[in-house]
VOPAGU-2260 file (C-alpha; in pm, 1 decimal, decimal comma):
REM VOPAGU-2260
SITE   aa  ch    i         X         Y         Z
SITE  UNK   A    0    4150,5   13281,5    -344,9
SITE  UNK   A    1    4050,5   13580,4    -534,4
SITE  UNK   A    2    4416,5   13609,2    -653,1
SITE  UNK   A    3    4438,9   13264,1    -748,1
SITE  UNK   A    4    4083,5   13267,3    -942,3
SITE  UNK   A    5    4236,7   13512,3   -1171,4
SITE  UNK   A    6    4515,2   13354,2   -1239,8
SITE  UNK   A    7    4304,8   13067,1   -1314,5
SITE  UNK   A    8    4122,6   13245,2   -1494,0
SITE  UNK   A    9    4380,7   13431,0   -1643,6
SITE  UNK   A   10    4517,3   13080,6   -1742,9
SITE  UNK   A   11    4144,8   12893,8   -1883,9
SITE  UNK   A   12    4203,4   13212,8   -2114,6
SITE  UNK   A   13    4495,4   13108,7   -2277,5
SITE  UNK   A   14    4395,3   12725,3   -2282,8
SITE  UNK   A   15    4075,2   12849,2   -2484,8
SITE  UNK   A   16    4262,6   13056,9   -2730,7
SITE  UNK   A   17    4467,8   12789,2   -2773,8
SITE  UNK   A   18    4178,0   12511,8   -2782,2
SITE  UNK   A   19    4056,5   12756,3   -3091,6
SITE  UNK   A   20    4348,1   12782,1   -3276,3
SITE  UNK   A   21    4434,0   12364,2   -3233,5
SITE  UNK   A   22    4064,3   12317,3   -3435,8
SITE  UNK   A   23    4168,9   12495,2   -3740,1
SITE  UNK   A   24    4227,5   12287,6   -4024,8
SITE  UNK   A   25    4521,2   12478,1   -4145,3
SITE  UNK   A   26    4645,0   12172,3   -4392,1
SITE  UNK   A   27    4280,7   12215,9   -4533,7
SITE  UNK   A   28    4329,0   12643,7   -4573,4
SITE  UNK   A   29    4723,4   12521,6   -4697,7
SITE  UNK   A   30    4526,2   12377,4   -4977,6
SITE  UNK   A   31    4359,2   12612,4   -5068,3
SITE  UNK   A   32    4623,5   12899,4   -5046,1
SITE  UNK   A   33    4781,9   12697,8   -5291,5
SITE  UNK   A   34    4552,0   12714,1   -5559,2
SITE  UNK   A   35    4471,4   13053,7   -5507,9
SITE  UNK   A   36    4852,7   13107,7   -5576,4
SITE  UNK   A   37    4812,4   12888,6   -5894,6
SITE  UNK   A   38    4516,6   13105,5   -6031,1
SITE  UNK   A   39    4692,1   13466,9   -5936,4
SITE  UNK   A   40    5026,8   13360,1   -6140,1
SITE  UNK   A   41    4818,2   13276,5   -6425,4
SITE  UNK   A   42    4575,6   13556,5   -6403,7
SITE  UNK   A   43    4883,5   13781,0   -6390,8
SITE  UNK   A   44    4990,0   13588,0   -6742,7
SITE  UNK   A   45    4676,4   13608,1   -6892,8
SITE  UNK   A   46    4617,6   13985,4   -6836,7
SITE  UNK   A   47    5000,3   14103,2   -6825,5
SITE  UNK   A   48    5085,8   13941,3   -7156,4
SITE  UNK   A   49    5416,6   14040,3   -7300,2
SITE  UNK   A   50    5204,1   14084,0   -7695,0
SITE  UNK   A   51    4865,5   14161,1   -7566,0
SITE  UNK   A   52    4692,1   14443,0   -7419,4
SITE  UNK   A   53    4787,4   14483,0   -6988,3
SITE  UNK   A   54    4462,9   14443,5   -6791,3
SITE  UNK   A   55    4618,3   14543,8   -6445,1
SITE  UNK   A   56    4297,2   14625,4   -6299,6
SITE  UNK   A   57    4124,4   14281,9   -6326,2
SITE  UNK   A   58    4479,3   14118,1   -6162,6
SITE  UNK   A   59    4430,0   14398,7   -5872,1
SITE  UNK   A   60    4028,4   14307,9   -5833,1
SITE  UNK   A   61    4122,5   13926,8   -5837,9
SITE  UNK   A   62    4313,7   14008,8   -5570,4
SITE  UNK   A   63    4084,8   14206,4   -5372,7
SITE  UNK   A   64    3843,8   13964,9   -5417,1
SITE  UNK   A   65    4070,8   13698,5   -5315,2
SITE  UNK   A   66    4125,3   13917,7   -4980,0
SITE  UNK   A   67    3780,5   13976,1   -4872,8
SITE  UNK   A   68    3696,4   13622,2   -4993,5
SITE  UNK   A   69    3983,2   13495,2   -4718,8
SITE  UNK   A   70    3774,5   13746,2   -4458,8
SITE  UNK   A   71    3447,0   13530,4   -4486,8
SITE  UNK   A   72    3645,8   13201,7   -4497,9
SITE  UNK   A   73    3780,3   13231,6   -4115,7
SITE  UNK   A   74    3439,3   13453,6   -4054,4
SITE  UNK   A   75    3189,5   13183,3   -4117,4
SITE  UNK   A   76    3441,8   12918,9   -4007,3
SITE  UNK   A   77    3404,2   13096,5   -3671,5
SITE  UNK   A   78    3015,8   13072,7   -3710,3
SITE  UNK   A   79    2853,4   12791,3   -3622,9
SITE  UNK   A   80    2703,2   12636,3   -3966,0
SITE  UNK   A   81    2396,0   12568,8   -3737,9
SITE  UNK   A   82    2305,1   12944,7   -3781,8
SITE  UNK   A   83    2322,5   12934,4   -4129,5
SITE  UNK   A   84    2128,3   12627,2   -4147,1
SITE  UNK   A   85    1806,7   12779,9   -3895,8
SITE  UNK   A   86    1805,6   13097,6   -4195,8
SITE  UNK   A   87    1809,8   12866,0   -4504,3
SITE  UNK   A   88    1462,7   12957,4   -4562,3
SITE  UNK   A   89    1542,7   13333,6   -4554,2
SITE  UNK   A   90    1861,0   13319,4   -4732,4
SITE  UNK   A   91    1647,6   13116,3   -5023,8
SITE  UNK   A   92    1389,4   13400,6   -5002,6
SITE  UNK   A   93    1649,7   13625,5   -5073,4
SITE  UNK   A   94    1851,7   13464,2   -5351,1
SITE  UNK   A   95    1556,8   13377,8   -5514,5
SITE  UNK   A   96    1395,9   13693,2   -5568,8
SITE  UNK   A   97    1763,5   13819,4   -5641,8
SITE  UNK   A   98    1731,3   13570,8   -5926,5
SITE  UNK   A   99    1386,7   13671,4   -6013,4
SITE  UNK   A  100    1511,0   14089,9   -6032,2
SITE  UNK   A  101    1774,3   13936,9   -6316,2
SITE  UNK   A  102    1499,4   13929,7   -6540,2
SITE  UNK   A  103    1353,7   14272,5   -6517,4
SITE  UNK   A  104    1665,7   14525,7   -6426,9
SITE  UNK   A  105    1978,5   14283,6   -6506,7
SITE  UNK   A  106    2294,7   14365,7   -6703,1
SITE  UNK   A  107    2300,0   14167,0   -7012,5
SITE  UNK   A  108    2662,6   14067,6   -7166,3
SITE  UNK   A  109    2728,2   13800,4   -7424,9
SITE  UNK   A  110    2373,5   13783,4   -7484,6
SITE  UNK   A  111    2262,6   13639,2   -7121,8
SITE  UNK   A  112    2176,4   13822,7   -6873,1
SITE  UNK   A  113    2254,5   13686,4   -6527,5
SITE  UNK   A  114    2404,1   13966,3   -6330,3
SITE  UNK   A  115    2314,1   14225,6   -6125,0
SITE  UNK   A  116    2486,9   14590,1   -6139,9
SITE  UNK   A  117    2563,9   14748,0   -5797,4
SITE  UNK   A  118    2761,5   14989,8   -5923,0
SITE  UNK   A  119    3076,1   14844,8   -5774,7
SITE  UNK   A  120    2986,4   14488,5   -5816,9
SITE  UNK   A  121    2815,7   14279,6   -6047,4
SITE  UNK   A  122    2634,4   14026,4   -5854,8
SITE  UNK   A  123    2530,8   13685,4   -6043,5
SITE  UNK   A  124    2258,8   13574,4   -5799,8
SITE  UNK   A  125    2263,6   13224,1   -5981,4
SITE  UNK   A  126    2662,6   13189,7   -5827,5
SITE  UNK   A  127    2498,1   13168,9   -5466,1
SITE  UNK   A  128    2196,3   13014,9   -5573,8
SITE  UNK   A  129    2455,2   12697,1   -5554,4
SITE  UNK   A  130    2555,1   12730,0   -5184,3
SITE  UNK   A  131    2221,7   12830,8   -5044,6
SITE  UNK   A  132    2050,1   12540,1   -5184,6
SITE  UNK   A  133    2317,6   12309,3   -5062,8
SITE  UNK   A  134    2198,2   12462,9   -4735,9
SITE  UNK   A  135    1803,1   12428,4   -4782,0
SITE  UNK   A  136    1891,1   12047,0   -4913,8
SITE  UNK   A  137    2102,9   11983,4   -4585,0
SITE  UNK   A  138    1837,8   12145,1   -4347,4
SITE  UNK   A  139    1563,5   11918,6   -4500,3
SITE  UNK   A  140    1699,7   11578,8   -4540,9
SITE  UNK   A  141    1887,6   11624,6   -4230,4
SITE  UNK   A  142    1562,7   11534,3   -4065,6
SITE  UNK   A  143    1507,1   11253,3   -4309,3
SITE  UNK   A  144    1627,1   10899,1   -4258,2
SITE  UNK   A  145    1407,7   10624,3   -4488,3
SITE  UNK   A  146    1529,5   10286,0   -4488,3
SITE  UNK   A  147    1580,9   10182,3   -4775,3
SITE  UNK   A  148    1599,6   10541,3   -4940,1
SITE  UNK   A  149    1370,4   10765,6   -4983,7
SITE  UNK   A  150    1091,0   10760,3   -5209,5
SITE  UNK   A  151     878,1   10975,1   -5465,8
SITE  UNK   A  152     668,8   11167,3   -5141,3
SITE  UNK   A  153     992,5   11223,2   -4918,0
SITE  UNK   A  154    1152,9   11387,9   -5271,1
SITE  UNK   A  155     904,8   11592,6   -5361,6
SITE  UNK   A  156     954,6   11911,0   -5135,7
SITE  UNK   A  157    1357,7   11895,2   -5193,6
SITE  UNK   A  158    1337,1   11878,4   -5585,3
SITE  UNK   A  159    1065,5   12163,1   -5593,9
SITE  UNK   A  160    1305,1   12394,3   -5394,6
SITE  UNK   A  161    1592,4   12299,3   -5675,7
SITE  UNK   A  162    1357,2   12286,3   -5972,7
SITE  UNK   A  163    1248,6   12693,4   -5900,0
SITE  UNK   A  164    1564,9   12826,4   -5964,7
SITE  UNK   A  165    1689,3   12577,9   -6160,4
SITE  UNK   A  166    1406,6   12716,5   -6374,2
SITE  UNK   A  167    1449,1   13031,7   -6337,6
SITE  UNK   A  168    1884,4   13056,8   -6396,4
SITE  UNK   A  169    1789,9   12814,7   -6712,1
SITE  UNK   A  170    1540,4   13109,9   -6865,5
SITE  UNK   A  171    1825,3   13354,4   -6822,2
SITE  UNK   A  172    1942,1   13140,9   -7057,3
SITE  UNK   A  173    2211,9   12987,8   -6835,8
SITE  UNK   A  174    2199,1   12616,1   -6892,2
SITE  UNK   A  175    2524,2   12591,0   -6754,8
SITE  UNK   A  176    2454,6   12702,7   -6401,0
SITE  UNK   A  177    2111,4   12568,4   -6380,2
SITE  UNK   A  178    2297,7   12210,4   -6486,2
SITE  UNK   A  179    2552,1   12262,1   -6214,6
SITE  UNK   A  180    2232,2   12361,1   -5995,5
SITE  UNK   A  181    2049,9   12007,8   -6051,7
SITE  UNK   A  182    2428,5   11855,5   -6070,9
SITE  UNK   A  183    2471,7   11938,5   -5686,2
SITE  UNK   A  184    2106,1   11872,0   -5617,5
SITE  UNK   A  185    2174,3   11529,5   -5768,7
SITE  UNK   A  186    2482,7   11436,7   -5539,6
SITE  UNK   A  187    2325,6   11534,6   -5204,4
SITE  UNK   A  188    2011,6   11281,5   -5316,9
SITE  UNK   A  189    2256,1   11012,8   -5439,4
SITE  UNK   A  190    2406,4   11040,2   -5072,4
SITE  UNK   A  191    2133,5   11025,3   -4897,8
SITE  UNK   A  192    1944,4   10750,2   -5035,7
SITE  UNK   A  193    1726,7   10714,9   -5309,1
SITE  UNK   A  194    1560,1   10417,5   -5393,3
SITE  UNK   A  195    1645,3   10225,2   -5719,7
SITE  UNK   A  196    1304,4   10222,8   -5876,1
SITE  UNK   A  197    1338,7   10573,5   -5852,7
SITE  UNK   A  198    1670,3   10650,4   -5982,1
SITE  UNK   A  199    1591,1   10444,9   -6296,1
SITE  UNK   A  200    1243,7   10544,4   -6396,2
SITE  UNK   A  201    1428,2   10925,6   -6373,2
SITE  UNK   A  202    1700,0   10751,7   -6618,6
SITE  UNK   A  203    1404,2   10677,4   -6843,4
SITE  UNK   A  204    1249,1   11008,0   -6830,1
SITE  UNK   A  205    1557,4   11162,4   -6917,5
SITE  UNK   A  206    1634,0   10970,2   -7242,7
SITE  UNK   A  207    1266,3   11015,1   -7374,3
SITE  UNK   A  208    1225,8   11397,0   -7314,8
SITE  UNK   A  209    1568,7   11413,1   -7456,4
SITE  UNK   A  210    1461,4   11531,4   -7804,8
SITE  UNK   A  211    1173,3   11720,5   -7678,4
SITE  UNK   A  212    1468,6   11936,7   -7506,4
SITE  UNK   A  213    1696,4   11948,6   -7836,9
SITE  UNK   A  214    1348,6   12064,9   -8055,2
SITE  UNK   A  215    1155,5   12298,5   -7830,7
SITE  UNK   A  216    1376,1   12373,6   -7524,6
SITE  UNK   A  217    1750,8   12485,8   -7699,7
SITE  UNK   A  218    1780,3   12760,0   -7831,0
SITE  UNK   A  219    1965,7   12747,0   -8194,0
SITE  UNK   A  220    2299,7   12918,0   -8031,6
SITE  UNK   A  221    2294,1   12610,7   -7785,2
SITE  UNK   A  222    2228,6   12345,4   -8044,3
SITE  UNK   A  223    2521,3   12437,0   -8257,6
SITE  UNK   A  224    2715,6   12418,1   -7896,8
SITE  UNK   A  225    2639,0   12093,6   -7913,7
SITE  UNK   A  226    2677,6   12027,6   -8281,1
SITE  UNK   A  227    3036,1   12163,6   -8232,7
SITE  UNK   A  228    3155,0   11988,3   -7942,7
SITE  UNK   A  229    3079,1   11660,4   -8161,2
SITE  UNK   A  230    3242,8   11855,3   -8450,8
SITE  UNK   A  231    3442,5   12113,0   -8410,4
SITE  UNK   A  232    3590,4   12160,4   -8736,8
SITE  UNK   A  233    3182,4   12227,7   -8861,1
SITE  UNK   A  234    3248,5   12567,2   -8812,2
SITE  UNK   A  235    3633,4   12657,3   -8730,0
SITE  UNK   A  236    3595,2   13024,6   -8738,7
SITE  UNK   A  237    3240,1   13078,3   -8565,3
SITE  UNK   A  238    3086,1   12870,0   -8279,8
SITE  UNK   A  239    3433,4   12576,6   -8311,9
SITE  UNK   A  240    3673,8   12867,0   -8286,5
SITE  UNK   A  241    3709,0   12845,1   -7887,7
SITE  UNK   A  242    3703,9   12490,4   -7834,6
SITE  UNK   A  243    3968,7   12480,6   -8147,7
SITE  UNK   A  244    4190,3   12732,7   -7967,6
SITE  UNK   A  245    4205,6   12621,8   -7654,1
SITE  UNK   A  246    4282,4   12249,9   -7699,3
SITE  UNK   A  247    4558,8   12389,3   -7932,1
SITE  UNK   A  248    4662,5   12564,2   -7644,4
SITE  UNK   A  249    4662,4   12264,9   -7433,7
SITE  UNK   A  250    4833,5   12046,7   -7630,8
SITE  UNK   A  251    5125,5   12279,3   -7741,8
SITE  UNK   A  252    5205,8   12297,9   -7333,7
SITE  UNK   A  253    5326,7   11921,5   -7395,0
SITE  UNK   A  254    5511,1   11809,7   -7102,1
SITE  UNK   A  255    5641,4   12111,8   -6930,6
SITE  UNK   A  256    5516,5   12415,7   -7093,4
SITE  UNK   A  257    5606,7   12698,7   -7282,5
SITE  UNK   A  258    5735,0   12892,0   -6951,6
SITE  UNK   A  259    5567,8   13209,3   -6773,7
SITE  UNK   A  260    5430,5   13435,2   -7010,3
SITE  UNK   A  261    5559,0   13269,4   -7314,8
SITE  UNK   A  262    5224,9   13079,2   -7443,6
SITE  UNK   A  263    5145,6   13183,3   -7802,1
SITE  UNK   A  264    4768,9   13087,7   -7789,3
SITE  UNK   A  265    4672,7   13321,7   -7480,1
SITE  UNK   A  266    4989,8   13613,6   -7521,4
SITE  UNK   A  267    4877,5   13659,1   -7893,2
SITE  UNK   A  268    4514,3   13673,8   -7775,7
SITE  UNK   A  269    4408,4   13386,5   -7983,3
SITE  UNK   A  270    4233,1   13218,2   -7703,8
SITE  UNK   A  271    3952,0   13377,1   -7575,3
SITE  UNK   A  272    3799,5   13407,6   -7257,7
SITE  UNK   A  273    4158,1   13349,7   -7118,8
SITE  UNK   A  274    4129,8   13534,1   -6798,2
SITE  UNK   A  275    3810,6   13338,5   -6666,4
SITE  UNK   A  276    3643,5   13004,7   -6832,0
SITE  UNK   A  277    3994,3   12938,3   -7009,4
SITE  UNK   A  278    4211,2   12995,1   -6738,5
SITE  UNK   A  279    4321,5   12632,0   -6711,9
SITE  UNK   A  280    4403,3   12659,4   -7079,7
SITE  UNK   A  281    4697,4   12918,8   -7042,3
SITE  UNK   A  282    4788,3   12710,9   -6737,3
SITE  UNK   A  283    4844,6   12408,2   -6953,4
SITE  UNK   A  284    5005,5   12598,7   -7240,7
SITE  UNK   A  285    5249,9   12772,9   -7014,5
SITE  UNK   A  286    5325,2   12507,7   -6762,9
SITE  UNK   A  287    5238,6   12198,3   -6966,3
SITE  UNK   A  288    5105,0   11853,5   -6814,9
SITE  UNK   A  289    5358,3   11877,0   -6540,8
SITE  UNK   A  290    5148,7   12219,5   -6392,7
SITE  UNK   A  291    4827,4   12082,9   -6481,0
SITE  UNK   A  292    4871,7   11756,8   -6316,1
SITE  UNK   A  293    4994,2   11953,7   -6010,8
SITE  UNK   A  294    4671,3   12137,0   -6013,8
SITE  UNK   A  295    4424,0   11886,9   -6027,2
SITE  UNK   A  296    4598,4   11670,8   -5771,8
SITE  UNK   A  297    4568,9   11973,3   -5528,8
SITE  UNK   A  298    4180,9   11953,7   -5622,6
SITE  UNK   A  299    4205,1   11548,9   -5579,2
SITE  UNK   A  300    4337,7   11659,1   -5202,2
SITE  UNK   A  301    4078,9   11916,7   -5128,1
SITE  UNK   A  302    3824,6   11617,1   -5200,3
SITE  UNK   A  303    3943,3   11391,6   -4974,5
SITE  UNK   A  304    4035,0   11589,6   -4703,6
SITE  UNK   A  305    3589,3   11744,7   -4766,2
SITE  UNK   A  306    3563,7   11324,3   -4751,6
SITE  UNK   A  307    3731,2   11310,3   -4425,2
SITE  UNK   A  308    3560,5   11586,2   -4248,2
SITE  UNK   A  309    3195,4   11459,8   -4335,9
SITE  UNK   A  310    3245,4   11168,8   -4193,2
SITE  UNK   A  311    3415,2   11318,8   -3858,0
SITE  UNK   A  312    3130,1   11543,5   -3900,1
SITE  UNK   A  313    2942,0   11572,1   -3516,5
SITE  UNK   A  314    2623,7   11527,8   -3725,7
SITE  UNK   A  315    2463,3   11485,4   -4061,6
SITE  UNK   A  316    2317,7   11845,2   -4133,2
SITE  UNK   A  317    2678,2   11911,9   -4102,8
SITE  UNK   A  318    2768,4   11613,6   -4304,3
SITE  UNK   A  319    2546,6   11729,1   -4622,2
SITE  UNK   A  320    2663,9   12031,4   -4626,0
SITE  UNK   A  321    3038,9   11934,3   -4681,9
SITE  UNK   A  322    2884,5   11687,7   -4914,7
SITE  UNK   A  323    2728,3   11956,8   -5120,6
SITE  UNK   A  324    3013,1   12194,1   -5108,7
SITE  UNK   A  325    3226,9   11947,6   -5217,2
SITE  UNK   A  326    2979,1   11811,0   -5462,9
SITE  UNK   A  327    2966,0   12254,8   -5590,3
SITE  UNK   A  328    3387,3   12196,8   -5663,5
SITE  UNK   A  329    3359,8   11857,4   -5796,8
SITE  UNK   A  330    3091,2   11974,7   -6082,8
SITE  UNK   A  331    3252,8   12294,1   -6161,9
SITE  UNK   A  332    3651,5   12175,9   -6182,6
SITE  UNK   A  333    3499,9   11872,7   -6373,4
SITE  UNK   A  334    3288,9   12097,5   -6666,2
SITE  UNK   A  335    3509,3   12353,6   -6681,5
SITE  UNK   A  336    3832,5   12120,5   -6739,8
SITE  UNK   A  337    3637,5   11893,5   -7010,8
SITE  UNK   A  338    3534,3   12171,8   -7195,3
SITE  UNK   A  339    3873,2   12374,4   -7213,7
SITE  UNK   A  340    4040,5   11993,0   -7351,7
SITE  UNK   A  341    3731,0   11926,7   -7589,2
SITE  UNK   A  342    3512,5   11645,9   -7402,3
SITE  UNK   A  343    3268,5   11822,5   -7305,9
SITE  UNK   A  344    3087,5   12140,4   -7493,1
SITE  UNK   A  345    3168,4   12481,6   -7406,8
SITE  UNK   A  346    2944,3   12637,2   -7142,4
SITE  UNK   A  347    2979,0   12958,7   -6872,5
SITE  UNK   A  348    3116,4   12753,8   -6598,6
SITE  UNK   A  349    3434,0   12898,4   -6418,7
SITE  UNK   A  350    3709,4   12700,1   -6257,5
SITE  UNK   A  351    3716,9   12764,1   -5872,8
SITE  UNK   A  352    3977,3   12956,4   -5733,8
SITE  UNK   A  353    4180,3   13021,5   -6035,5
SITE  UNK   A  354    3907,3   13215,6   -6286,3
SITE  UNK   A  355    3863,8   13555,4   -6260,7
SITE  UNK   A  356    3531,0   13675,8   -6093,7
SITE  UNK   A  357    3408,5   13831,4   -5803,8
SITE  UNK   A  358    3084,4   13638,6   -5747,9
SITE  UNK   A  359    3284,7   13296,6   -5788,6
SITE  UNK   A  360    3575,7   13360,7   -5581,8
SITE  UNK   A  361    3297,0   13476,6   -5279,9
SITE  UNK   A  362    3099,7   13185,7   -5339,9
SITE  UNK   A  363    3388,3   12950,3   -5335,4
SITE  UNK   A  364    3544,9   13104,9   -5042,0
SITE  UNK   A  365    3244,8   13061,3   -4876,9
SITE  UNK   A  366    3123,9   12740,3   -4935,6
SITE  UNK   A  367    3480,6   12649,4   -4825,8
SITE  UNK   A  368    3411,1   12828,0   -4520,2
SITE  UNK   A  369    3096,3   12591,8   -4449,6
SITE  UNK   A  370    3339,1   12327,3   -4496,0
SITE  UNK   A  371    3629,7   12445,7   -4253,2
SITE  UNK   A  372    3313,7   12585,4   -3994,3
SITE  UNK   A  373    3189,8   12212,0   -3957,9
SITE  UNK   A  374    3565,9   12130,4   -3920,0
SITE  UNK   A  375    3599,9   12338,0   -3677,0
SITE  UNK   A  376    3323,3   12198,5   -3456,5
SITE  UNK   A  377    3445,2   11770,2   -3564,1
SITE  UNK   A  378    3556,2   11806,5   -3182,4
SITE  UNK   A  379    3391,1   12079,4   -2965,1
SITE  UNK   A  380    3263,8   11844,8   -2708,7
């Protein structure tokens, strides 16, 4: 008996290892290998250029990044999202006074200051501001269900938790992130249920304090933004010079691209910002609309299959937080791929998995990981 528990034993072993290896959504990782392989070919272009200066050491730190940022995809995948969702509180705590320490001992560059120096890492607390309130937002309106959607008292506790560092990342100045902050907050609420009278009277709002927000709230840098986006040609040489650039860049790509390494706007250093917000710029000069079609239908893909595991979801904590992950990619590959083709003005948002950038790549990786981690569990009992 003793001989044959083992075995047993030996044998419920094996069935479990293989139980935890069948609930991996490897098509859902294939995905996402594959855009990482996208973004390191055209990192390597846009830093390895055959006229421009090599930058070797941001291709090797991509990929470092990329590394570790694979290491908490299958770590938190292995968690149970439920433990991340009992320390939302704590990991707001955290983040937020991260965000608050910008403002007295952060490392200013480009005339923001958003990041923190750890010596070997700069950490942009805003970046994981994203993901942990996805997590606060899933936690509270997990416990929520108004019929009808909910109203102005069931809203007010979720939008104050947004509207601090929303706040806060905007005063950095960093309308960008804070935008892609109320962005995500927006698409968890929209899921959940708001009610109509609601979502209108906010429409309202928005279009009177509009040009309260262009007088007293922009700062003149971000007004000309603006200004150029509608009119580039205002100011070719000053604040129209990237958005020029890089939709010559896209254009000249045509159907299939100037090859590997052989794009004139980002080899002769004409476009800037090539190696992170722009990066989808080289990819469309080098490997025309044929690569840049290929791209975004990968992203298309990764949406639907976030789509198909919140609704096998095993509950709807686990449901918002694919939402809002998914919601976190939408936002950013939709900004960051207006701007760099001209409908949309220019603004510090990356494109996930293919710009350079410690602090996205983690934050990515991870809020993938949430993703896969509720995957994981679709069919644990």
């Amino acid at each position: 008996m003793r001989l044959g528990g083992e075995l047993l034993g030996g044998g419920g072993l094996q069935i479990e290892e293989r139980n935890l290896l069948s609930r991996l959504d490897f098509n859902f990782a294939f995905v996402i290998f594959a855009l990482n392989v996208i973004g390191l070919i055209n990192l390597y272009s846009a830093t390895h250029g055959l006229f421009s200066k090599d930058r070797m050491d941001l291709f090797w730190m991509q990929l470092a990044w990329l590394s570790l940022g694979w290491s908490v995809y299958l770590a938190i995948t292995l968690i149970d999202y439920k433990i991340f969702l009992r320390g939302a509180y704590i990991l707001y705590g955290l983040n937020l006074a991260a965000l608050v320490a910008v403002e007295f001992v952060g490392k200013t560059s480009y005339g923001a200051t958003r990041w923190l120096d750890l010596g070997f890492f700069r950490y942009q607390p805003s970046e994981t501001m994203k993901l942990v309130t996805v997590l606060v937002l899933a936690r509270i309106l997990s416990r929520r269900d108004k019929i009808g959607g909910m109203g102005v008292r069931e809203l007010i506790w979720p939008l104050t938790l947004a509207g601090i560092p929303f706040i806060v990342t905007a005063k950095q100045p960093d309308l960008g992130t804070a935008g892609m902050l109320m962005a995500i907050t927006a698409s968890i609420l929209v899921f959940v249920g708001v009610k109509r009278s609601i979502l209108i009277f906010l429409a309202i709002v928005a279009l009177l304090a509009a040009p309260i927000v262009w007088n007293f709230g922009l700062m003149e840098y971000q007004k000309n933004r603006v200004l150029t986006f509608m009119s580039p040609g205002r100011d070719p040489r000053g604040t129209g010079y990237n958005s020029i650039q890089s939709k010559i860049a896209v254009g000249s790509g045509k159907v299939f691209g100037k090859g590997f390494q052989k794009g004139t706007q980002s080899q002769l250093e004409f476009l800037p910002e090539r190696h992170t917000d722009f990066i989808f710029s080289v990819l469309s000069e080098e490997h025309g609309f044929i690569g840049s079609a290929m791209t975004l239908g990968l992203f298309i893909i990764l949406y639907l299959m976030c789509i198909r595991i919140a609704i096998n979801a095993r509950e709807k904590a686990g449901a918002l937080i694919v939402v809002g992950a998914l919601s976190y990619m939408f936002w950013h590959v939709f900004v960051n791929m207006g701007m760099v083709i001209g409908i949309l003005p220019i603004v510090g948002v990356p494109l996930p998995l293919l710009s350079y950038g410690g602090s996205s790549m983690l934050s990515t990786m991870t809020g993938l990981g949430l993703v896969s981690s509720v995957a994981y569990r679709r069919y644990l009992f």
